[in-house]
KEKE-3310 file (N, C-alpha, C; in steps of 0.2 Angstrom, whole numbers, plus 5000, padded with zeros to 4 digits):
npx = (5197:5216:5221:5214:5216:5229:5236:5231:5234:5247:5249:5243:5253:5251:5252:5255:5246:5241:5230:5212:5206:5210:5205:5199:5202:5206:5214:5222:5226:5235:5237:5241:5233:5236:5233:5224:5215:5218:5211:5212:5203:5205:5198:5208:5215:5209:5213:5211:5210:5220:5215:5210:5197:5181:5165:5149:5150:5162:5164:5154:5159:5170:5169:5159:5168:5178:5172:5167:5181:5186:5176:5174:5172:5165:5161:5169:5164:5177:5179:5180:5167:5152:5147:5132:5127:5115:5113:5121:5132:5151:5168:5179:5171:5167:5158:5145:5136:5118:5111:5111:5110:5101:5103:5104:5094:5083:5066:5053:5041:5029:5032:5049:5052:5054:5063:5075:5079:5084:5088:5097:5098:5112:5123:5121:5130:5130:5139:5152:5151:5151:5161:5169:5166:5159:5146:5133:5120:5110:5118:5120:5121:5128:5133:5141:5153:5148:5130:5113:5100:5089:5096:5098:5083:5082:5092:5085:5076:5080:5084:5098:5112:5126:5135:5142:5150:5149:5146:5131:5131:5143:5135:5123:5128:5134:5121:5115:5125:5123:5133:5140:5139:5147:5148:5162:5163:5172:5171:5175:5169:5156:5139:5130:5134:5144:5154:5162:5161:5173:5183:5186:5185:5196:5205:5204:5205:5217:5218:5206:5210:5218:5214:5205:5214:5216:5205:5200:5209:5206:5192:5193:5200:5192:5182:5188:5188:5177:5159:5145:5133:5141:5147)
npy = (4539:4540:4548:4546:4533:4528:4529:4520:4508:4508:4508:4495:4487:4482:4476:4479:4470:4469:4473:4473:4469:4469:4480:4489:4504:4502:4498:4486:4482:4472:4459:4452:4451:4450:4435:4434:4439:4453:4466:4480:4492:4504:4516:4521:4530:4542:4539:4549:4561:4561:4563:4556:4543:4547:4545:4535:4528:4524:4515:4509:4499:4496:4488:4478:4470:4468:4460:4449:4443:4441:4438:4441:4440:4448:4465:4481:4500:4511:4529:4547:4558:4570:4580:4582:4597:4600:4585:4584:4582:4583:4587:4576:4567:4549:4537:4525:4515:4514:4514:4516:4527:4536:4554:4561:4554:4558:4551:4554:4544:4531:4523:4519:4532:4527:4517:4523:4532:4521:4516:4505:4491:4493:4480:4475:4481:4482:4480:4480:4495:4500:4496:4505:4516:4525:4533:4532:4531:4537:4537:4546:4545:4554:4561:4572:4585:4597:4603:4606:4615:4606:4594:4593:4595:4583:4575:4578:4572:4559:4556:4560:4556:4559:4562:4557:4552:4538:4528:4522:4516:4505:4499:4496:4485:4477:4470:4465:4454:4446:4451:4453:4470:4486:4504:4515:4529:4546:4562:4577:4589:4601:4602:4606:4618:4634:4636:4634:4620:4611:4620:4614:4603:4600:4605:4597:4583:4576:4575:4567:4557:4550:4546:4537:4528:4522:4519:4508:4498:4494:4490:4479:4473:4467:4462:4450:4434:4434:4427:4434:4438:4442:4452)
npz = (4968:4963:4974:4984:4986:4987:5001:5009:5000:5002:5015:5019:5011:4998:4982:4963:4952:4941:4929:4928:4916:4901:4893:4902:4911:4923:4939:4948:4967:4974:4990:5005:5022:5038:5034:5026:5008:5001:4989:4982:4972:4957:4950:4937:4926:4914:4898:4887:4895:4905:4916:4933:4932:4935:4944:4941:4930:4926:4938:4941:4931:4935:4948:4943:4935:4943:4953:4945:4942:4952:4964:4977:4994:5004:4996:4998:4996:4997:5001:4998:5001:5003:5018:5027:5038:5040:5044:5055:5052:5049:5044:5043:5048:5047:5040:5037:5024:5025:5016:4998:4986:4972:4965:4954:4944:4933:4931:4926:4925:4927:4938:4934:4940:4952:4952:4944:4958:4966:4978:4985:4996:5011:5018:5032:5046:5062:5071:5068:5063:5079:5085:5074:5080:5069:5059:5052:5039:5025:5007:4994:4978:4964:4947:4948:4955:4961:4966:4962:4965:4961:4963:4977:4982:4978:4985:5000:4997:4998:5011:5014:5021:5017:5002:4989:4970:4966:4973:4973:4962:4961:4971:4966:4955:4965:4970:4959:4958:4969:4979:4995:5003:5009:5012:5014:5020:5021:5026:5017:5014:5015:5011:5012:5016:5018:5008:4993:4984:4977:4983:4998:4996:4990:5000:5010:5007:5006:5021:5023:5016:5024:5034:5030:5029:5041:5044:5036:5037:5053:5051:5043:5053:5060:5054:5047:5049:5054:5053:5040:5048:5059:5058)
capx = (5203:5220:5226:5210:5217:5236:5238:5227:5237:5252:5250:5242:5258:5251:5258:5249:5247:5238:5225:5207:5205:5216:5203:5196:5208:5205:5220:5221:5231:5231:5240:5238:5232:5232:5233:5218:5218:5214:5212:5212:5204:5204:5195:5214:5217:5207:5219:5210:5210:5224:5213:5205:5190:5177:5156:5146:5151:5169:5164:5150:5165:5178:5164:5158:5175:5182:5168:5167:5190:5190:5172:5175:5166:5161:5166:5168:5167:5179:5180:5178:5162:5152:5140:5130:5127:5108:5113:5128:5140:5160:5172:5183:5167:5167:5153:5145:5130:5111:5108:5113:5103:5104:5098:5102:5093:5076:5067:5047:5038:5027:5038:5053:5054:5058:5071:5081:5083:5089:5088:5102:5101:5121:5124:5120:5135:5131:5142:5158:5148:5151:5170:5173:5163:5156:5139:5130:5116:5111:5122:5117:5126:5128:5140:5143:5154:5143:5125:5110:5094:5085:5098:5097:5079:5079:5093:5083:5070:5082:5087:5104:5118:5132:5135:5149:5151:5150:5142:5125:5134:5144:5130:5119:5133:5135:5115:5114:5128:5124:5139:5138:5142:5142:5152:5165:5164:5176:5168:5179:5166:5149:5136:5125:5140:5146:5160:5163:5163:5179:5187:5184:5186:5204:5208:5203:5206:5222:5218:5201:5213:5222:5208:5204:5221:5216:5195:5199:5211:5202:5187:5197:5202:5184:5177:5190:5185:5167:5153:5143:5129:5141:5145)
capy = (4543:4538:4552:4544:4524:4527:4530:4513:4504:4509:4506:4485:4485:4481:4479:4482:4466:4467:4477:4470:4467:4473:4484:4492:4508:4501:4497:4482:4482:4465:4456:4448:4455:4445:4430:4435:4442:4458:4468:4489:4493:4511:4517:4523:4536:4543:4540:4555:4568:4561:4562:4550:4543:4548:4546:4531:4522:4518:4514:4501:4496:4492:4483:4473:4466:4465:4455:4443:4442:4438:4433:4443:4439:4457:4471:4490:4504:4517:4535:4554:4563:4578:4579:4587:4601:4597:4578:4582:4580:4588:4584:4572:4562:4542:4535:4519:4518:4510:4510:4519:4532:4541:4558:4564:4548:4559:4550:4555:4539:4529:4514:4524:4536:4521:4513:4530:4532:4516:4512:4499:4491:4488:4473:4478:4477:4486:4477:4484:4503:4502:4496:4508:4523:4529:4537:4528:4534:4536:4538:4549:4547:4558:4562:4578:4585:4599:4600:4610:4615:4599:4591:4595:4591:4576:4572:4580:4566:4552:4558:4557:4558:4558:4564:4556:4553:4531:4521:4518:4514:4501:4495:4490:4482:4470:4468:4460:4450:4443:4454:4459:4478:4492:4510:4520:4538:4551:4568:4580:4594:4599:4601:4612:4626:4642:4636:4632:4610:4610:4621:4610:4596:4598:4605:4590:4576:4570:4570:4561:4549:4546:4542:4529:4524:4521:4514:4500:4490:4494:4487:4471:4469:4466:4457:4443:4428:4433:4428:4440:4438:4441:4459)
capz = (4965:4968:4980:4991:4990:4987:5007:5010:4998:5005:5023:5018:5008:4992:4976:4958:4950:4936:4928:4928:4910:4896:4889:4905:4912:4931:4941:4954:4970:4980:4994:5010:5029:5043:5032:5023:5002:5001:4985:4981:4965:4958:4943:4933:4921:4906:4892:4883:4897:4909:4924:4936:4932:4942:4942:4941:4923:4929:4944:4940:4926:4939:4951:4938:4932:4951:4957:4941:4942:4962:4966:4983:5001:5003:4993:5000:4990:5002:4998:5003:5001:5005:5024:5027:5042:5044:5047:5059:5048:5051:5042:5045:5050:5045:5039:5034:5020:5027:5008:4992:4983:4966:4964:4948:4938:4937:4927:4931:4923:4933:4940:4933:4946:4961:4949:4944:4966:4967:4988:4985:5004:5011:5022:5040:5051:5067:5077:5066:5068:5085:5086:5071:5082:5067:5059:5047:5034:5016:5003:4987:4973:4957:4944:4949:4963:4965:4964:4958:4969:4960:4968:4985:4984:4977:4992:5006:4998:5000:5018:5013:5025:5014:4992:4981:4963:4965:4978:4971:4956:4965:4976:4962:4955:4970:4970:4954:4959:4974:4981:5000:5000:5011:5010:5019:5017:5026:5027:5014:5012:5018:5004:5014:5019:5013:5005:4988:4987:4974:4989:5002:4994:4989:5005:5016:5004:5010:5029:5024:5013:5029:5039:5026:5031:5045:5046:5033:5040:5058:5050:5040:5058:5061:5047:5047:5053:5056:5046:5038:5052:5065:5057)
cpx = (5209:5222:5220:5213:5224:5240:5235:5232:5244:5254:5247:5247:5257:5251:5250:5251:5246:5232:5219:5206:5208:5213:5201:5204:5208:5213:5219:5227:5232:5237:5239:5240:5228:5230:5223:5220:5213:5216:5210:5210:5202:5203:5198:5211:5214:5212:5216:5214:5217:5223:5210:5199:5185:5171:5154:5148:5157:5169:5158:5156:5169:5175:5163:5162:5177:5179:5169:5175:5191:5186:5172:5170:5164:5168:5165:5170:5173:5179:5181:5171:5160:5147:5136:5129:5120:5107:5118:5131:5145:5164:5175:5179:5168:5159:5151:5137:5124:5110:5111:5109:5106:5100:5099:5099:5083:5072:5057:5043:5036:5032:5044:5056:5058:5064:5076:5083:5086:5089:5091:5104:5110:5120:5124:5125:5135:5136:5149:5157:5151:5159:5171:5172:5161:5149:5138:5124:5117:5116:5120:5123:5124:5134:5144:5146:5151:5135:5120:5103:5090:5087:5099:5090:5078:5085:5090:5075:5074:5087:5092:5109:5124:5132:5143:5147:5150:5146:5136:5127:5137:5139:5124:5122:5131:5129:5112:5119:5128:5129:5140:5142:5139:5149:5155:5167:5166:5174:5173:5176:5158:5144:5133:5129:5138:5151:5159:5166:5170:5185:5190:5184:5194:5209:5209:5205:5213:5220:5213:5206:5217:5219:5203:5209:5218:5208:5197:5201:5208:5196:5188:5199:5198:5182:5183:5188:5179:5162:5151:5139:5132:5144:5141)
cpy = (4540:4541:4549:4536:4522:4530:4523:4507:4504:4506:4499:4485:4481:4482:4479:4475:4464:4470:4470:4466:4472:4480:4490:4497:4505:4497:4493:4482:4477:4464:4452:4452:4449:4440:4429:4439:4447:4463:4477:4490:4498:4511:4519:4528:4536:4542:4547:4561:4568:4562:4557:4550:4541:4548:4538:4526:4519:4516:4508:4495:4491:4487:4479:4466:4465:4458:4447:4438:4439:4435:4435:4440:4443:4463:4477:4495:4512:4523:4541:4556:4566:4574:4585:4591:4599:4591:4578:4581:4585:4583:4582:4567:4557:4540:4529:4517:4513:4507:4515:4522:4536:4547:4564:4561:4550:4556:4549:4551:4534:4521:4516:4527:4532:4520:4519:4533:4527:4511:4505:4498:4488:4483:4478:4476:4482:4486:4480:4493:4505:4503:4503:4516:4528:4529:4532:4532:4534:4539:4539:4549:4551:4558:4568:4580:4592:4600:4609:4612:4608:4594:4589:4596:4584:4571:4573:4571:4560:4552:4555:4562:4561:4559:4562:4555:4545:4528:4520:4517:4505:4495:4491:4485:4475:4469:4464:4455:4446:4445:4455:4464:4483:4499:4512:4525:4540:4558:4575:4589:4593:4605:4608:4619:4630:4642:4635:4625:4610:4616:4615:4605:4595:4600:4602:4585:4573:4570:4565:4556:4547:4543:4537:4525:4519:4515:4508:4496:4490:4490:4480:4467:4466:4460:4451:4441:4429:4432:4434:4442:4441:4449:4463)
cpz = (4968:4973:4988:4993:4991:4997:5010:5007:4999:5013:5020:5013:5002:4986:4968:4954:4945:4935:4927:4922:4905:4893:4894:4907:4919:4933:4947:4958:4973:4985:4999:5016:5031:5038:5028:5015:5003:4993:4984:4975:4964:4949:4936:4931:4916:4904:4889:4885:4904:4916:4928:4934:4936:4941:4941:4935:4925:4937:4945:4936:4931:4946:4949:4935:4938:4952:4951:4939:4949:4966:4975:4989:5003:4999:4998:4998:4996:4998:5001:5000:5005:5012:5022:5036:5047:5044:5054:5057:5049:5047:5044:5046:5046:5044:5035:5032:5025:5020:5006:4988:4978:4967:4956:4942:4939:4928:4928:4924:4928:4932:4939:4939:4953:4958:4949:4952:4966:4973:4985:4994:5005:5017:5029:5045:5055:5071:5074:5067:5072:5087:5081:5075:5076:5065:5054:5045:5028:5011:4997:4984:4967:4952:4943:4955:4966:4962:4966:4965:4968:4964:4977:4987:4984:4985:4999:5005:4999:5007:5018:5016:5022:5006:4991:4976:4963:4968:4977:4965:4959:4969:4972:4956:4958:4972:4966:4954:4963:4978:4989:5000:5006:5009:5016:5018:5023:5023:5024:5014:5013:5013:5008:5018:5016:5009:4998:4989:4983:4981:4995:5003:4994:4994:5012:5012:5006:5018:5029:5020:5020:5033:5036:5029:5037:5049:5043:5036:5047:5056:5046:5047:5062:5059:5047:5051:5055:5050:5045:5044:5059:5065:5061)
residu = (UNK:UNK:UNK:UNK:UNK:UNK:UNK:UNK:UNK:UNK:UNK:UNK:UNK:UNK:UNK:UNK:UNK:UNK:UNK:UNK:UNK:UNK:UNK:UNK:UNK:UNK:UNK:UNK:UNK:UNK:UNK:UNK:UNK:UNK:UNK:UNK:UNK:UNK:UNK:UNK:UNK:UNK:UNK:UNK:UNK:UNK:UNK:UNK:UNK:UNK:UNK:UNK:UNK:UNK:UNK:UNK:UNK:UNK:UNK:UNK:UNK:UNK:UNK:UNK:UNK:UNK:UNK:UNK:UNK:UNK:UNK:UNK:UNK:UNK:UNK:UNK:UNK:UNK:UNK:UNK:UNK:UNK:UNK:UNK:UNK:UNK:UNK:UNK:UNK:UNK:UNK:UNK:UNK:UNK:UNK:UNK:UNK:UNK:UNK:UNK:UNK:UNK:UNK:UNK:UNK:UNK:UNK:UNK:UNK:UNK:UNK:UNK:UNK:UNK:UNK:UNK:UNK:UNK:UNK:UNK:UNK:UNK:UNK:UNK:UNK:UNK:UNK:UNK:UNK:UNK:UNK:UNK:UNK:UNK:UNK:UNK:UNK:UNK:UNK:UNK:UNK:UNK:UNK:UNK:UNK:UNK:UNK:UNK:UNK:UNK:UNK:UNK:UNK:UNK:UNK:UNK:UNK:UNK:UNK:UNK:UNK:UNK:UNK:UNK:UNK:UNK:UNK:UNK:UNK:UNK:UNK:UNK:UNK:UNK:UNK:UNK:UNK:UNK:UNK:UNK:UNK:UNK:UNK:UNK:UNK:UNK:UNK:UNK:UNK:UNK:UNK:UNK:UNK:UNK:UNK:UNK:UNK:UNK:UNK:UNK:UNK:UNK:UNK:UNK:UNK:UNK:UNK:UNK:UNK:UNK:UNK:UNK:UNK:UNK:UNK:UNK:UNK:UNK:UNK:UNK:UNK:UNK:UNK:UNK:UNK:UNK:UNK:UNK:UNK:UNK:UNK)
# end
């Protein structure tokens, strides 16, 4: 969403350079950190309905056309989503994916059933973990921001730390691509609470956008100049 990357794109002083591809809605930010190119890409505007597009279709879209426009050295999908309580999870918490999992793609045919989860592995970078101080675990996606009882078993099956609306969308993406890929989720709302998640959500989303602010370029501060292995 923009109100999650337009605090990110702001502090790396990055300008809007060019949409992806003339037909796609997606909206490109680039520039240079630390004598390095870095790019912001956000999924834009429905023209229809005038809001951000959100959920897995424009979000494999604007993957798809990134990677195949700029050919990147690793992608990261950043964002806010949901914890959970019986992981430890608080809001505010940072988080970075082991792998990628769907849990609305139920699709009970034999050999089916594995592919509709998904386990998209992300790039193993412990050694960023540690400098970032944060949590690491699975990452379910769906296209919904809140979810069903099905849902909440099929994520207790995908022992998933962390629920948004994109990154195993993204993940298998940069899978088919050869991409390396991993995710950074800020903790907005906690799946297993008492709250209602559109509460919760919208009244944490700007401090978790700041604390985007704040983990990327600490983790670009990282990741330059290291290979991937040294991650």
């Amino acid at each position: 969403m923009e109100a999650e990357a337009k605090p990110l794109i702001d502090k790396l002083k990055l300008k809007n350079r060019s949409i992806v591809d003339t037909s796609a809605p997606c909206e490109l930010y680039s520039g240079s950190y630390k004598g390095c190119a870095v790019t912001v890409v956000t999924n834009g505007k429905d023209k229809r309905f005038g809001v951000d597009n959100v959920g897995t279709t424009p979000a494999a879209l604007s993957a798809f056309l990134t990677i195949k426009k700029l050919r990147p050295d690793i992608l990261i999908n950043a964002g806010t989503a949901g914890g959970f309580h019986s992981k430890g999870g608080r809001i505010g918490d940072t988080y970075i994916s082991l792998c990628c999992m769907h849990h609305d793609r139920r699709v009970p045919i034999p050999n089916f059933l594995e592919y509709g989860k998904g386990d998209h592995k992300s790039l193993s970078v412990p050694r960023l973990v540690k400098t970032l101080g944060c949590k690491t675990g699975v990452v379910s996606t769906s296209n919904s921001l809140d979810h069903t009882e099905k849902d909440d078993q099929m994520m207790q099956e995908n022992d998933a730390s962390v629920k948004d609306m994109e990154a195993a969308a993204v993940a298998w993406v940069a899978e088919i691509t050869d991409t390396p890929f991993f995710a950074i989720k800020v903790v907005t709302d906690i799946v297993d609470g008492s709250r209602p998640t559109e509460e919760e959500f919208f009244e944490n989303l700007q401090e978790a956008a700041h604390s985007l602010q704040d983990a990327v370029p600490t983790a670009l501060d990282f990741i330059i100049g290291k290979t991937l292995k040294d991650l």
